[in-house]
N, C-alpha and C positions, 0 to 999 in steps of 0.2 A: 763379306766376300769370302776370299780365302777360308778366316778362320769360321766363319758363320759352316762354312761346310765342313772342317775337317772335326770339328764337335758335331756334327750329326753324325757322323762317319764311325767315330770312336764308341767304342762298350758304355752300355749303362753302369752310372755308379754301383760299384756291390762288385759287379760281375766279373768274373774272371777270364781271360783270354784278349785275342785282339783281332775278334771279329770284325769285318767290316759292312759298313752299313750292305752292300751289295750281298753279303755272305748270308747274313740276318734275312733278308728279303725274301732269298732261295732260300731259307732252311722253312720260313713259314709258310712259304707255297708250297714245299714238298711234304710238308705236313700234313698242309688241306686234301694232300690227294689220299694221306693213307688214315687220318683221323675219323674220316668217317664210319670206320671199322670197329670201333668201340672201346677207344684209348679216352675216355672222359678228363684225364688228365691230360693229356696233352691239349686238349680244347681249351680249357682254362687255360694253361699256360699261354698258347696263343693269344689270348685276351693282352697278358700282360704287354705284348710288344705294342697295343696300343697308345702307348706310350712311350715310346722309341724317340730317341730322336731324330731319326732322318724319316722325313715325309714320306719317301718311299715305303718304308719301313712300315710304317701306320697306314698306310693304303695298301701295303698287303694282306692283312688281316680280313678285311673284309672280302676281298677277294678267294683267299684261302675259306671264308668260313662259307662263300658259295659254293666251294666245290663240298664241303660237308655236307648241306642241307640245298639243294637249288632247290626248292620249292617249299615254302615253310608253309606248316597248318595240318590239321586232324586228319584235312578231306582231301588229300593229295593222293589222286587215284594211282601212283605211284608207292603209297604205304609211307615209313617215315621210318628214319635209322635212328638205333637206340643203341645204347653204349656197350651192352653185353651182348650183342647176334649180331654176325656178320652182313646179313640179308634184310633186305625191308619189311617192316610187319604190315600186315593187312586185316583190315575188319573180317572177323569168319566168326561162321555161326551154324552148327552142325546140332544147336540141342543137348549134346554130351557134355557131361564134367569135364571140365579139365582144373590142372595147379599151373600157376605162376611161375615158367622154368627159373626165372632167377626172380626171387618177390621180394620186393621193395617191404619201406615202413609203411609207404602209401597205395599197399594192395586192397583193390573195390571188390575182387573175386566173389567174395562171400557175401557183402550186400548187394553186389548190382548181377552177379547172377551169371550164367552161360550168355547171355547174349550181349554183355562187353565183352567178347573177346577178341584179341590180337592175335596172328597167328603168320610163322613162314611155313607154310605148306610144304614147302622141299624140304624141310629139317624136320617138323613136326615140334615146332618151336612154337608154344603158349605164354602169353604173357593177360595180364586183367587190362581195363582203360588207365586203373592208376598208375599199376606196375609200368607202360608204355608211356603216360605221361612224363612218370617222375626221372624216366632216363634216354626221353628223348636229346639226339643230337644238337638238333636244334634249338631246342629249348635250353639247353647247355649252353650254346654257343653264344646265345643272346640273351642270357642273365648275367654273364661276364660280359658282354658288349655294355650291358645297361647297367652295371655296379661303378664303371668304368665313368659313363658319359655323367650318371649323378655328382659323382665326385670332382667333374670337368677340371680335371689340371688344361693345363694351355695345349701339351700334345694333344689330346684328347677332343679338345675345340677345334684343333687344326683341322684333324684325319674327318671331322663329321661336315666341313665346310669345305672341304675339297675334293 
């Protein structure tokens, strides 16, 4: 009853302050609006309140990491946000060399050639298929969702069956 709620309500062990569950809620939606932008860190962190204990608290998560990625996948004629550019990348193909403006470990540039390329046409912003892989948003957001659900503490069971 009572206490069943006022322990969701209260900070995770560790943490410092005397957030309440309603506060924690807001702070992870207001994140999903602006993570998309290419705060990699902050995404992960989100993960962690998967495990919150107020139900609410673990159903915002996913919700927030909709507003990160609403459409997940390669072929999303909308392009796909990646942690370093502000803008969606899109497949372009012009023929020309280009370099990986921020290149990963896992830059394809040089074996897969000009025609993996990502590109924000309004910035003149290059990235290879790897470089765009390895720092998609989404793909962030749901490698921490799934390091999370492997480990299934009980939060974590809850937030996937509600």
């Amino acid at each position: 009853g009572e206490e069943a709620a006022a322990a969701a309500d209260a900070p995770l062990p560790g943490e410092k302050g005397d957030e309440s569950a309603a506060v924690r809620r807001a702070a992870i939606l207001g994140l999903g609006e602006v993570a998309r932008f290419g705060e990699e860190q902050v995404i992960r962190a989100m993960a962690k309140r998967l495990e919150d204990r107020s139900g609410d608290v673990r159903r915002a998560v996913p919700e927030a990491y909709a507003k990160i990625a609403p459409r997940f996948g390669m072929s999303n004629p909308d392009g796909v946000m990646i942690t370093s550019h502000v803008h969606a990348m899109k497949p372009f193909s012009d023929g020309k060399k280009f370099s990986c403006d921020d290149k990963t470990q896992d830059c394809t540039r040089e074996k897969e050639g000009v025609q993996a390329r990502w590109s924000c046409r309004d910035c003149l912003y290059d990235m290879c298929r790897g470089c765009t892989d390895s720092l998609r948003v989404d793909k962030i957001a749901l490698t921490e969702v799934m390091s999370r659900l492997e480990r299934t503490s009980e939060n974590v069971r809850l937030v996937t069956l509600q």
